[in-house]
N, C-alpha and C positions, 0 to 999 in steps of 0.2 A: 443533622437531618437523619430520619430514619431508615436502619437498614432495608427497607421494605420498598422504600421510594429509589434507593440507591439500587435496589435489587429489579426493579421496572425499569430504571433507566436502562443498566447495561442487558436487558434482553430485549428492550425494544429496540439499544443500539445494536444487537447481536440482529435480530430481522432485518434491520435498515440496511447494513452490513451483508447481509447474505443475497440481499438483491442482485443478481449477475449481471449486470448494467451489459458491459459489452458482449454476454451473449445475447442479449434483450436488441442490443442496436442490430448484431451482427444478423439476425436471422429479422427483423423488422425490416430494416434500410435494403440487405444485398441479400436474404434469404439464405446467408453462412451459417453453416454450425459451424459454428470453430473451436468445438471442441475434438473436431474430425479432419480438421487440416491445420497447417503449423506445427505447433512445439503443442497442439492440443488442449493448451492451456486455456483459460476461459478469462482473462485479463484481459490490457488493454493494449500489451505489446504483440500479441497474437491478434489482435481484430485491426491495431495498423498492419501486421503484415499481409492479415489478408484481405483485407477491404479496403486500404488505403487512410489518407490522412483524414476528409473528412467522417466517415463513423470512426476511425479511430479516437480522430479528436475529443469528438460526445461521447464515447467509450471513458473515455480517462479523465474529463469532468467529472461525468456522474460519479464514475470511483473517490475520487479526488475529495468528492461535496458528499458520499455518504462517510467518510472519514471524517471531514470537517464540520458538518453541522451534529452531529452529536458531540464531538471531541468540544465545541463549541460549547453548548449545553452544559455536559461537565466539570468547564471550567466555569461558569459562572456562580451553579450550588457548590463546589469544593476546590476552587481555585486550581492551580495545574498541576496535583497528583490524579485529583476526581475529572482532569480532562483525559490528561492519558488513560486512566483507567476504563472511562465510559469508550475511549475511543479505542482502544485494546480491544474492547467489545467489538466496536465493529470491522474490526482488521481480522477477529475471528471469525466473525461472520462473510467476512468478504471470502479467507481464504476456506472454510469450511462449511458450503453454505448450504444451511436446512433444506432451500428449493431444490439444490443440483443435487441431494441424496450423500452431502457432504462432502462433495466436491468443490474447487474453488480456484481461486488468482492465488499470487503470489504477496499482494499484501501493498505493492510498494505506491502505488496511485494516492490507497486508500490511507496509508501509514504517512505520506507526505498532508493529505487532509487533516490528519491527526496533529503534526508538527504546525502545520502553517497557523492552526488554531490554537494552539499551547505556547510555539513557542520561535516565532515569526524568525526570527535572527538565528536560530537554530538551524530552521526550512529553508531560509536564504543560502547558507553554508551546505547545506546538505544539496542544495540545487546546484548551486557554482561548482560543485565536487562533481558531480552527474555528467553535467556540461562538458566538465574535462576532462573527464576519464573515457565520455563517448566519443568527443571530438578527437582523443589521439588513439582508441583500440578499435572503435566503431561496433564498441562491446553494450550492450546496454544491459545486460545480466550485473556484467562489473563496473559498470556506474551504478547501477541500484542497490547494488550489494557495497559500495564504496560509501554513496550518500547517504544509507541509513545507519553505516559503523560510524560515521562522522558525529551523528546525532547524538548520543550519550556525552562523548566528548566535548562536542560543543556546552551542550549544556553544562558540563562539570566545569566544564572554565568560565562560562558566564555564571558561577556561584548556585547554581539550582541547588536544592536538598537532594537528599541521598533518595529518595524515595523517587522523585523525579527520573532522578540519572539512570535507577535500575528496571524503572518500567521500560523507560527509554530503551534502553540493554538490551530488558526484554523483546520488546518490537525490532530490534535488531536479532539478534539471536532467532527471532519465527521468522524474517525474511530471511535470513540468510537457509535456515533449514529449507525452506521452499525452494530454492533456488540450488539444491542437491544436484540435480539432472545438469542444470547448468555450468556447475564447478565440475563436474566430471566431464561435459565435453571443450571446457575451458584445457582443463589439464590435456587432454586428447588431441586438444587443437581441429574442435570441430562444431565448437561452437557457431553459432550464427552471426553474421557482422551485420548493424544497418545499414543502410544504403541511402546517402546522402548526396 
């Protein structure tokens, strides 16, 4: 396929991706900016904590489904290096997004839409990882920083190619940078707990 076509796909994944879904519910549904209370953040863990479960919930669909349906796309013209890749696009766009003046989320909504469409049994382990790391720290930074280190690994043991495993990496390694402010108040012991 040619570079040109490959070069449309990941910036209209990069647009798709920049759409701020949960500031879009947060200021629609309850009239929040929420990038002015919480952790500031514009994701979808910041619109549950301040709007509650339902806009959270369609906060972290949309994220979810603008990862997945390009990440989607990608794998069908170049199988699932050209998935990750296209979906990379929109995990950039999510977390640096042309609308917010390149401001953004943390990636992980939108990086599990990227997995669930590349590489299903991958996205399963990386949720079951999530699950239990939140259910015994009531951490959700360190479940989402746990479930996407899980994701390379997984993939290298279910046999993926090398190219796979280091995109993968990749989209590990930019969630975890995002989630900076978070290991610092982990280390502090002042991070946030959820409330279940």
């Amino acid at each position: 396929m040619a570079w040109s076509i490959w070069l449309a796909l990941a910036a209209a994944s990069y647009l798709i991706g920049s759409i701020p879904f949960a500031f879009l519910v947060g200021k629609l549904w309850t009239g929040i900016d929420i990038r002015k209370g919480g952790s500031g953040n514009v994701g979808a863990t910041n619109l549950f904590r301040l709007a509650g479960w339902g806009p959270g919930l369609l906060g972290f669909l949309l994220d979810f489904a603008k990862g997945f349906g390009p990440a989607l796309a990608g794998l069908h013209l170049g199988g699932p290096v050209g998935g990750l890749l296209i979906g990379l696009a929109a995990v950039a766009g999510h977390n640096w997004s042309v609308y917010l003046r390149g401001r953004g989320g943390k990636g992980a909504a939108t990086s599990l839409g990227v997995l669930v469409a590349v590489a299903p049994v991958g996205a399963l382990v990386a949720v079951a990882l999530f699950v239990l790391v939140v259910l015994a720290t009531r951490y959700v930074s360190l479940g989402s920083m746990t479930a996407a280190a899980s994701a390379p690994v997984t993939l290298w043991l279910l046999g993926a190619g090398r190219a796979e495993v280091l995109i993968a990496a990749l989209l590990t390694v930019i969630l975890v940078l995002r989630h900076r402010s978070n290991i610092a108040r982990l280390l502090a012991g002042t991070e946030n707990r959820a409330n279940y």
